[in-house]
N, C-alpha and C positions, 0 to 999 in steps of 0.2 A: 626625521628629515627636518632640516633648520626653515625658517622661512626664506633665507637667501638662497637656501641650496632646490628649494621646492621654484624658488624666480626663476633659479637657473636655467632648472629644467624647462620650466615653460619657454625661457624665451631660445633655449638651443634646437626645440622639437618646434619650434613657430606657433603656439599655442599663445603668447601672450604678443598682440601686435598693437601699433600707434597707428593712427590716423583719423577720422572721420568716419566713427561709426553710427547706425541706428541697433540701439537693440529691443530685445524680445518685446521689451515694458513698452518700446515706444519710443522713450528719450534716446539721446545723442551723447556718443561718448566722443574722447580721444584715444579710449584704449578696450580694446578689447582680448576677450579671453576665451578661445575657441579651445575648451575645455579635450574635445575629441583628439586634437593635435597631440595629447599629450598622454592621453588614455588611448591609444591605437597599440601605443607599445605596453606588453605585458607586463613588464619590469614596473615601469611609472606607476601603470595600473593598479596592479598588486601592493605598491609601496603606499601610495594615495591612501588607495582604500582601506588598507591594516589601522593604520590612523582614524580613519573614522570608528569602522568594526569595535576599535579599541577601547574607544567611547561609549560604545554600545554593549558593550559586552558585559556578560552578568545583569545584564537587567532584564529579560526575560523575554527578549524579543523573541515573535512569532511569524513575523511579513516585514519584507522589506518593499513599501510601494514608491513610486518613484513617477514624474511629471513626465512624458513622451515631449521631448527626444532626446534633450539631454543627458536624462537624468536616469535613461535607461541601461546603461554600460554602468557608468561608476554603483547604480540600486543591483546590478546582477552581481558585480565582485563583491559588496559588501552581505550583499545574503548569503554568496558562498562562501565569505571566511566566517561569518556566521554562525552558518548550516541552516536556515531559514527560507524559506518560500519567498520570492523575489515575486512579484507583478509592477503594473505599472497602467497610470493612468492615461490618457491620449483625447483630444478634440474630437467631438464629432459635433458639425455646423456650429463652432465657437463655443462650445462650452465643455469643461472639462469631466471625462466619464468615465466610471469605469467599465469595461468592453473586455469584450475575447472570450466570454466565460469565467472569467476573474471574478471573484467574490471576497469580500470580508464578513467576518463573523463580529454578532454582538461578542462583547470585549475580551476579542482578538487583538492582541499587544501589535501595536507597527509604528515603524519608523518611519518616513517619508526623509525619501536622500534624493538630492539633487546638483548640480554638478556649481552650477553661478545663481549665485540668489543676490539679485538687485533692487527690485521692489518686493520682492518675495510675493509676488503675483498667484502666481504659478501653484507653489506650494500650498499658500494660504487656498487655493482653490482643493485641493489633495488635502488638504487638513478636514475641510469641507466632508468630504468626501468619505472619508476616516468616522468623522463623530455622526453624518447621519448613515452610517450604517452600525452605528452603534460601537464601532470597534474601539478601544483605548489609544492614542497617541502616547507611547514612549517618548518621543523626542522628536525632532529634525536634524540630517544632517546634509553638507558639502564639501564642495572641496574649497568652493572661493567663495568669501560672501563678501561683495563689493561694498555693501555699506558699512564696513570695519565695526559690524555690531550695532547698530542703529535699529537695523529691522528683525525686532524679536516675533519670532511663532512660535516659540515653544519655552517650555520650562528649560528643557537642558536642550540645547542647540549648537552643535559642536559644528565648523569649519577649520578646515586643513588651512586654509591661508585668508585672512581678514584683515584686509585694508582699506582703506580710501580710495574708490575713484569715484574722481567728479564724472557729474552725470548732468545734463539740463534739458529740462523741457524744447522739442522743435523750434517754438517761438522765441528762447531765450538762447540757443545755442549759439555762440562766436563764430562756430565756424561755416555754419548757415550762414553767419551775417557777410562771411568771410567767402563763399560761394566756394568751398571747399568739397569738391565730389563727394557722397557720401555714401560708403558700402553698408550692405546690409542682413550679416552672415546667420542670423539669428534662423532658428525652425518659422517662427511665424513675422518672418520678413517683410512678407509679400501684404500681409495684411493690417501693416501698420502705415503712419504717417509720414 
């Protein structure tokens, strides 16, 4: 799948929209990527995901853990083109855990997949997460990473689609300046600036 043909999709399923957003990290964008818009359909889902898997594959993955709530759909398809044990980390009072009866093993091979890595926040907290329970990190992967390669976590770090979008801090953003409504689609919306 080309990167024009992977925009397509996003922007024909409403997955890639303009305007005046906040996201997960906090900062302010003009464009957002509500990743789910576009992983709902099975078809995208599957195609997305073979792309990352592909990346993955032959190096001896054993877990695919993934950040709650993004990164829970696209970490399920990729474990099962796989054949790999999927989990996945999630918040509990602001910090990220892992829960449900989920466990890692000292070095236990995983990947950590997530859907939009912008400050790679998230991830780096699930990377955390990975080394002290001793397990080996393989790699990270997504579908978009917003900082077109800027923000490394890993040795091999593979993204379906890496580009540039500008992002700014609340107190620098134009469109703040500009009193431009601002939506705020992210899982941890409510708890941001």
């Amino acid at each position: 799948m080309s990167t024009s043909a992977l925009l397509d999709t996003f922007k024909s399923t409403g997955a890639l929209l303009d305007g005046h957003f906040r996201l997960t990290s906090g900062r302010h964008s003009n464009t957002y990527f509500q990743c789910a818009k576009v992983l709902q359909h099975p078809q995208h889902l599957e195609a997305v995901c073979s792309l990352i898997a592909g990346n993955f594959s032959g190096k001896g993955v054993e877990t695919v853990i993934s950040p709650a709530i993004g990164g829970i759909v696209v970490g399920t398809e990729v474990g099962r083109q796989l054949g790999v044990k999927t989990i996945f980390a999630e918040r509990k009072d602001g910090v990220m855990t892992i829960r449900r009866g989920f466990m890692l093993e000292p070095d236990e091979r995983v990947v950590v997949i997530e859907d939009v890595i912008t400050t790679g926040g998230s991830v780096a907290e699930v990377i955390a997460l990975v080394k002290a329970a001793g397990a080996t990190l393989v790699g990270v992967g997504s579908v978009v990473d917003r900082s077109n390669g800027r923000v490394r976590l890993a040795d091999d770090q593979f993204s379906v689609l890496s580009m540039e979008v500008i992002s700014y801090t609340p107190e620098e953003c134009p469109l703040c300046k500009q009193n431009v409504p601002i939506d705020a689609p992210g899982s941890r919306a409510n708890k941001q600036n």
